[in-house]
C-alpha positions in Angstrom: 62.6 4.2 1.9 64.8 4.2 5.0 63.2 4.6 8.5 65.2 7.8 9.3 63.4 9.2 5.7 60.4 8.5 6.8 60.3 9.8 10.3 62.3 13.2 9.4 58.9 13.8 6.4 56.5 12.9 9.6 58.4 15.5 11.5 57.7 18.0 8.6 54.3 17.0 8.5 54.0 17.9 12.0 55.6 21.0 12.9 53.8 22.1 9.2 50.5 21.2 11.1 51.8 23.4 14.6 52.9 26.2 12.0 49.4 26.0 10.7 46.8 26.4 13.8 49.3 28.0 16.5 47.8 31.7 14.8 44.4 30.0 14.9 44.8 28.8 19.1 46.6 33.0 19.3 43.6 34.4 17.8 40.9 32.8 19.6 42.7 33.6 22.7 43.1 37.1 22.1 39.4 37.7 21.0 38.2 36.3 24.1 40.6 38.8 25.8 39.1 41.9 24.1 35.5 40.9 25.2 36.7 41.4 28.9 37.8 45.2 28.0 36.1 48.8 28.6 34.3 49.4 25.7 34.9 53.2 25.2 33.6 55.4 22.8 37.1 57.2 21.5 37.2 61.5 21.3 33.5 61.8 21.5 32.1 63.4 24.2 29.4 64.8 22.6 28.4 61.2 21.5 28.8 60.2 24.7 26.5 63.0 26.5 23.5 62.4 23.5 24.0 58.9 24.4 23.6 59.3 28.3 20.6 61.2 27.9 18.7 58.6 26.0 19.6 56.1 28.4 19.7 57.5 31.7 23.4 56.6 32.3 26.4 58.2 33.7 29.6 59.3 31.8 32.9 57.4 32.5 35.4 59.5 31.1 39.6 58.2 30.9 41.6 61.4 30.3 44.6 60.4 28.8 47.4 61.7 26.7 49.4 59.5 24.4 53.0 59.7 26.5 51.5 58.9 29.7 53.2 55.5 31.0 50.2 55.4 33.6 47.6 55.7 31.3 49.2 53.1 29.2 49.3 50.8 32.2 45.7 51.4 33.2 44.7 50.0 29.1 46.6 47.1 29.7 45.6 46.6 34.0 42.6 47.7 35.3 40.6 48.3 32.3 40.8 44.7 31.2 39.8 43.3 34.6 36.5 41.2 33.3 34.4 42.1 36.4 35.2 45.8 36.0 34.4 45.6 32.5 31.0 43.8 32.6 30.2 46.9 35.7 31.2 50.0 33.7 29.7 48.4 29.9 26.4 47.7 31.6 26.5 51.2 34.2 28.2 53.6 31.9 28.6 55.2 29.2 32.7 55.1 28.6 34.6 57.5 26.8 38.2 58.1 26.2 39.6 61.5 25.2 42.7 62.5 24.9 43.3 65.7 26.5 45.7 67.1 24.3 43.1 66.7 20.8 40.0 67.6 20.0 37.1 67.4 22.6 39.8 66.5 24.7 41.1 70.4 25.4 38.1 71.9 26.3 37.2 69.1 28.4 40.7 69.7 30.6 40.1 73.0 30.4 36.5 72.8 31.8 37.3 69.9 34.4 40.5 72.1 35.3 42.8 68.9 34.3 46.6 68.3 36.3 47.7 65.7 35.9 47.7 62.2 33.6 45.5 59.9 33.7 42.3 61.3 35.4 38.9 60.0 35.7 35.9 61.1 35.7 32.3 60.3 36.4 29.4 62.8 34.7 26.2 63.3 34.4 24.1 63.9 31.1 24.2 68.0 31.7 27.6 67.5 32.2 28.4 68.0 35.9 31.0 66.5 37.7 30.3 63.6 40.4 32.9 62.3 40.9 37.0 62.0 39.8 40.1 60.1 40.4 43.3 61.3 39.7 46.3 58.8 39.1 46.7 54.8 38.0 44.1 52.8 40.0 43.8 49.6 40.4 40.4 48.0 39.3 39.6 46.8 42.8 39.4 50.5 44.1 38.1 51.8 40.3 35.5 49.5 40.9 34.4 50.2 44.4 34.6 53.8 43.3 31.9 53.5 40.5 29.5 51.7 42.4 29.4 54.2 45.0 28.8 56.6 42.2 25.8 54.2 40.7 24.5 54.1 44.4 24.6 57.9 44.8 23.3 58.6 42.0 20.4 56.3 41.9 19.3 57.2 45.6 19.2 60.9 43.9 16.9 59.6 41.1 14.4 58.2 43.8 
């Protein structure tokens, strides 16, 4: 067999084996991304408030709508931030609703809604302690919930 037969089949052989274990290397990579995320309970505020009860947590609540390019960008930004994520999926409870569907409209309604995205921080009964309105970046989401934790634990005491 010449030599330029045999190196042009080891060259198949070895993008066949890239082909083969690039999805593999993807996929682990992008499962270890999702672990970082908010973990949000999705259109279930009632879940969410049964949920807080049990466990004596607060209510993180992203209002969203499914147009909004700043609600969009704080999925794919802040949300994933890994320290954020570890603080709100230990703190909180975390729920996504959007506004314009189900539990979502009364909830605008309720929380007297403007403007896209908007986030809240509730209590169990359901009362409002805190909101941010706008894209945040996690740095300041982040400062924000723990003076929420701290407020509300010095209220416990």
């Amino acid at each position: 067999m010449p030599k330029y037969t045999i190196r042009l089949r080891n060259l198949f052989i070895f993008m066949g084996f890239l082909l083969i274990n690039i999805p593999l290397v993807s996929n682990g990579q992008d499962a270890g991304k999702k672990k970082a995320d908010i973990r949000f309970l999705e259109n279930s505020l009632s879940v969410a408030m049964q949920q807080a009860k049990a466990q004596q947590k607060i209510i993180f609540v992203d209002a969203f709508t499914v147009w909004c390019v700043p609600c969009k960008q704080l999925r794919k930004t802040t949300f994933k931030d890994p320290e954020l994520a570890a603080y709100f999926n230990n703190n909180f409870i975390n729920v996504s609703l959007d506004a314009e569907k189900g539990e979502g409209i009364p909830f605008a309604a309720r929380y007297s809604l403007k403007g896209y995205p908007t986030l809240y921080f509730i209590n169990a009964e359901g009362e409002l302690i805190a909101k941010n309105e706008g894209l945040i970046n996690a740095a300041a989401l982040l400062a924000l919930a723990k003076q929420v934790t701290e407020a509300t634990s010095a209220v416990k005491e």
